[in-house]
C-alpha positions, 0 to 999 in steps of 0.5 A: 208243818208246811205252810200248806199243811197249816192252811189246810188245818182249819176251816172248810171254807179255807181248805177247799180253797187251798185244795182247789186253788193251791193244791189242784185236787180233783173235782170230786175231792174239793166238791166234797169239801165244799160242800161242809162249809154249809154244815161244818164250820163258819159256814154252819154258824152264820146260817143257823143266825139267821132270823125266821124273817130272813134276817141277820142282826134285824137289818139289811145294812147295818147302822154304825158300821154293823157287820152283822146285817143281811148284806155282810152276812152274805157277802162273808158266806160267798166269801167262804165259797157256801155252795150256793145250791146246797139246801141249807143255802137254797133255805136262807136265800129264800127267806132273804128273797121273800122277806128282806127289804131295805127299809130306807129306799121304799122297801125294795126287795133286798135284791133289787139293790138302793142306790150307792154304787158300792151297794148295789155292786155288792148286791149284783155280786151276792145276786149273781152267786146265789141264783137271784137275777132277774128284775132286781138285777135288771134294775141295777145293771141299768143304775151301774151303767148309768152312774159309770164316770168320765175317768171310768170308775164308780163313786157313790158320792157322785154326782157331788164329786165326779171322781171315781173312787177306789172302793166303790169302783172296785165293789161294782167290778167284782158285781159286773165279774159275778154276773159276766161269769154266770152268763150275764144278762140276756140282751147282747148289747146290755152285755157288750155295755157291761164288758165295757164298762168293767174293763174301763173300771179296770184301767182305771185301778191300772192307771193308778198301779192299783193304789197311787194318784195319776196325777202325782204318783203318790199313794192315795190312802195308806190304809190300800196296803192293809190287808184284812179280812173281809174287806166289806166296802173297804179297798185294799191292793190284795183285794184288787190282785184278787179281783184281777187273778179271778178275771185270769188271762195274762197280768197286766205290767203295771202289776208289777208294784202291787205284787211287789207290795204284797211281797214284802209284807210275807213274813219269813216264814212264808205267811202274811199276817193279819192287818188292822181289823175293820171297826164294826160288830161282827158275828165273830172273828174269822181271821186271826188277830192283828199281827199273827199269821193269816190264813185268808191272807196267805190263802189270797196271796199265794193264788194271787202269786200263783196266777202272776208268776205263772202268766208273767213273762220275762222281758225280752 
């Protein structure tokens, strides 16, 4: 069995992917595909958890690092690539819209966001794909803009600290990528505002090789180089590739060590395998056991490999 044959050997959510992103399919073919994570699979499972209230697990959040909440629900559903217009999606989205609020910022509607950075950046993301913009993503472009640092990034400690921090910073760059792709806003300068501040989060990350300290060069966390999915809030150097092959266009140089770092952690059976899980419940497992062959990894890696190789140029 190929690695793409054992990819192919699971779940809609991961096939379709493989069909379109490794594969090249036809339009038609991965549609098709895709269209049986709503009713097949993963997919089908999380949607049927849903409350008659519009809720997972009781809360929008999660307490005590809980993944079975609305917003990581969600954000695993977008993650499996639900076709946001199917019925079954277009059903549980409304009920989360009509319903779900965030009981310790005032009630707001679940799509208006709080107040972290890193929320509300996953929650422009979720809003963005599903079909949900509109006052609440109003509100949390201005927030996002407003909360933007000196050295580019994001911190959902600030002001306390006025340091970006990789994990938030990249939660709002996948939030400002989601509503850029759908369109954006319909003022041109708010847009202009948002392409800013999206490239400046970027250079950010570039400035660091995507997981070092400017100032010395040494890595920041060693938990960037675990690779697990779904990263929730947590930061990792393949979850940051990923974001970078979405945006497309040519890689940047400085590149070049994550992609490395990713490298060396494929097996020589052509696969990566799965890191340390996130602590927290979760409704159930979606990627293997710590240690065994990924396909979420193997998936992202190869795209991420894909992109690279395929824009790199040689040096001159």
């Amino acid at each position: 069995m190929t690695v793409i044959d054992w990819l192919l050997d699971a779940d809609p959510s991961i096939r379709w992917q493989v069909m379109s992103e490794l594969q090249g399919e036809s339009d038609e073919a991965v549609a098709a595909e895709r269209a049986r994570v709503a009713t097949e699979g993963w997919g089908a499972r999380l949607l049927a958890l849903q409350d008659e209230r519009g809720y997972w697990g009781g809360d929008e959040y999660g307490d005590d690092g809980d993944r079975r909440s609305v917003f990581w629900t969600l954000h695993l559903l977008r993650r499996l690539g639900l076709d946001p217009h199917a019925a079954p999606t277009r059903a549980a989205i409304d009920r989360v819209r009509d319903n779900v609020t965030w009981k310790y910022w005032d009630d707001l509607p679940f799509f208006h966001g709080e107040v972290e950075a890193c929320i509300n950046g996953g929650v422009l993301a979720l809003a963005a794909y599903f079909g949900e913009l509109g006052d609440g993503s109003d509100r949390l472009v201005g927030r996002l803009l407003d909360e933007r640092l000196d050295d580019g990034g994001w911190n959902c400690e600030a002001p306390e600290s006025t340091r970006s921090s990789f994990d938030s910073t990249l939660c709002v760059l996948e939030g400002l990528l989601a509503l850029e792709r759908v369109g954006g806003t319909s003022d041109p300068q708010t847009d202009a505002a948002l392409r800013d501040a999206r490239r400046s989060g970027e250079e950010y990350l570039l400035e660091r090789g995507l997981f070092r300290r400017r100032s010395t060069g040494e890595p920041v966390n060693e938990r960037y180089l675990n690779f697990a999915f779904p990263p929730y809030w947590f930061y990792d150097v393949l979850r940051a590739l990923d974001y970078f092959r979405e945006v497309g266009g040519t890689p940047d140089p400085r590149l070049a060590e994550p992609i490395d770092r990713l490298l060396a952690q494929r097996d020589d059976d052509g696969r990566w395998p799965a890191g340390t899980p996130w602590h927290g419940e979760v409704h159930f497992p979606v990627d293997a056991p710590e240690g065994e062959p990924s396909r979420w990894n193997t998936l992202r890696a190869l795209r991420v490999l894909r992109w690279y190789e395929s824009g790199s140029v040689e040096p001159g």
